[in-house]
C-alpha positions as CSV (number, residue, x, y, z in Angstrom):
1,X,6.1,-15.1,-27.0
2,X,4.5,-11.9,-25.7
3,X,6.6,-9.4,-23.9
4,X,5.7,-6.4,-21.8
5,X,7.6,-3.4,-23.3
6,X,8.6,-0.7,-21.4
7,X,11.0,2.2,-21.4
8,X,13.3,3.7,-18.9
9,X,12.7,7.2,-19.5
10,X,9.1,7.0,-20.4
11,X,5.7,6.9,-18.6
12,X,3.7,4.1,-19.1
13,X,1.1,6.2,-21.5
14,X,3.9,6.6,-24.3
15,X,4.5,4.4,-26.5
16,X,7.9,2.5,-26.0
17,X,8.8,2.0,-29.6
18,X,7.4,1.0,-32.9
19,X,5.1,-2.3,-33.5
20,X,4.3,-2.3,-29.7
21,X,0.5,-2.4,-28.9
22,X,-1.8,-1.6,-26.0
23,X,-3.6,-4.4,-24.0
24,X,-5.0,-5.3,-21.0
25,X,-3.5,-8.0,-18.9
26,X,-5.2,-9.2,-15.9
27,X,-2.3,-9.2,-12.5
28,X,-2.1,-10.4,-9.0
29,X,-1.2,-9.2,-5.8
30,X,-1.0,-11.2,-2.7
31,X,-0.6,-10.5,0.8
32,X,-0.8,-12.0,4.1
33,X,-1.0,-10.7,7.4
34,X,-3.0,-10.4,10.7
35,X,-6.2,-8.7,10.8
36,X,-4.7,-5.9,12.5
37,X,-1.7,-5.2,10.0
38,X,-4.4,-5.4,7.3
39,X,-6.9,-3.0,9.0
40,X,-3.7,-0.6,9.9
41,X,-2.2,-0.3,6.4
42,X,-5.6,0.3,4.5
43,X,-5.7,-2.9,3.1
44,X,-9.0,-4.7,4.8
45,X,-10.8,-2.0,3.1
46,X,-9.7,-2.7,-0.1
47,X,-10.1,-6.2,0.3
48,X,-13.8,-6.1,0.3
49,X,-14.4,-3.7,-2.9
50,X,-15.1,-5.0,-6.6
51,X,-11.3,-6.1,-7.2
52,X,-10.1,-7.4,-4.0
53,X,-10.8,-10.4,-2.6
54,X,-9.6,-12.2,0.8
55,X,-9.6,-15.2,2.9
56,X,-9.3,-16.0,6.2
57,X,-6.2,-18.3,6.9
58,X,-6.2,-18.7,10.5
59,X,-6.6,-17.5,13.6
60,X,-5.7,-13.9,13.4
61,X,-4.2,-14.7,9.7
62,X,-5.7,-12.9,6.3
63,X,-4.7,-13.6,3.0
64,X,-6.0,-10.4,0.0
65,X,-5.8,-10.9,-3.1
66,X,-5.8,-7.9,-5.4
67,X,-6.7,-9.0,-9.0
68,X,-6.6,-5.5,-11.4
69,X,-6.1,-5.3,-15.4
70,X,-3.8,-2.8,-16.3
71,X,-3.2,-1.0,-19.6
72,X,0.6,-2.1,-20.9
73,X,2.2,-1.9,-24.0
74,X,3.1,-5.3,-25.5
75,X,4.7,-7.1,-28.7
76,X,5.6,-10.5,-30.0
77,X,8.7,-11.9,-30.2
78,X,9.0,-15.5,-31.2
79,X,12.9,-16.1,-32.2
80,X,16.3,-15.0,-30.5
81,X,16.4,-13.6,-34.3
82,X,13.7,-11.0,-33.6
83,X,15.1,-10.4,-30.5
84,X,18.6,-9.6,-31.5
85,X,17.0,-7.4,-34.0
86,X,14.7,-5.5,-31.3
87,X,17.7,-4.8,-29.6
88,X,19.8,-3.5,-32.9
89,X,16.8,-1.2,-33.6
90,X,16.1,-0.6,-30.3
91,X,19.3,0.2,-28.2
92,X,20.4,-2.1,-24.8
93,X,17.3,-4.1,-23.4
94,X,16.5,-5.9,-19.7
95,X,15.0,-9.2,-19.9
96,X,13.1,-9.7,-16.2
97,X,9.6,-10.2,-14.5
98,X,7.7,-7.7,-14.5
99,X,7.1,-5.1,-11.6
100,X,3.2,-6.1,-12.1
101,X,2.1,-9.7,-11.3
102,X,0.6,-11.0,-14.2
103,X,-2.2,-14.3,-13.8
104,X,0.0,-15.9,-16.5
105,X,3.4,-15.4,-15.1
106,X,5.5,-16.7,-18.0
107,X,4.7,-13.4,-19.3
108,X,8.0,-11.5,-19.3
109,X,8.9,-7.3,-19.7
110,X,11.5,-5.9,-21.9
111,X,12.9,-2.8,-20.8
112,X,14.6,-0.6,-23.2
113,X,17.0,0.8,-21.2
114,X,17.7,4.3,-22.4
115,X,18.7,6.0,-19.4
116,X,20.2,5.7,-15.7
117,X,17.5,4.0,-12.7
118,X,18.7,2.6,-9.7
């Protein structure tokens, strides 16, 4: 199974940790409103450039959909086995969804958690 890989006290340029590689993976972001809330928070604009789309849901009602690649560092790991040893070599990990919205959403992100966050 692939797994975002992140780091708590890193930017997402550095590298989280060894075997980890860049990709692209393609997300989602979804939003509905009126016309007016969309036109107030900047977001009708957006709607209509190269990577937004939108659709009309109603009578005052809009629906944008944000659809972006961003560049994230991901690995493999196929067996609780290699995930226990991630974590040996690795220090304490979160297992969650991702902050990004992937288009395949069984894709998960490990955190390794090597410092405080709220």
């Amino acid at each position: 199974m692939k797994f975002i890989i992140s780091r708590t006290s890193a930017t997402t340029e550095e590298k989280p940790c060894e075997g980890t590689e860049r990709e692209y993976i393609e997300t989602y972001d979804e939003r509905i409103c009126s016309m007016k809330e969309a036109k107030a928070r900047g977001w009708f604009e957006q709607w209509f450039n190269k990577t937004h789309s939108h659709e009309e849901i109603g009578e005052d009602k809009i629906r944008g959909i944000d659809n972006t690649k961003w560049l994230v560092w991901t690995m493999e790991i196929n067996t609780l086995k290699e995930l226990m040893k991630f974590e040996e070599k690795n220090g304490n990990i979160i297992i969650s969804n991702s902050w990004l919205t992937p288009v395949d959403e069984s894709l998960k992100e490990i955190e390794i958690y090597d410092g405080y966050r709220e």
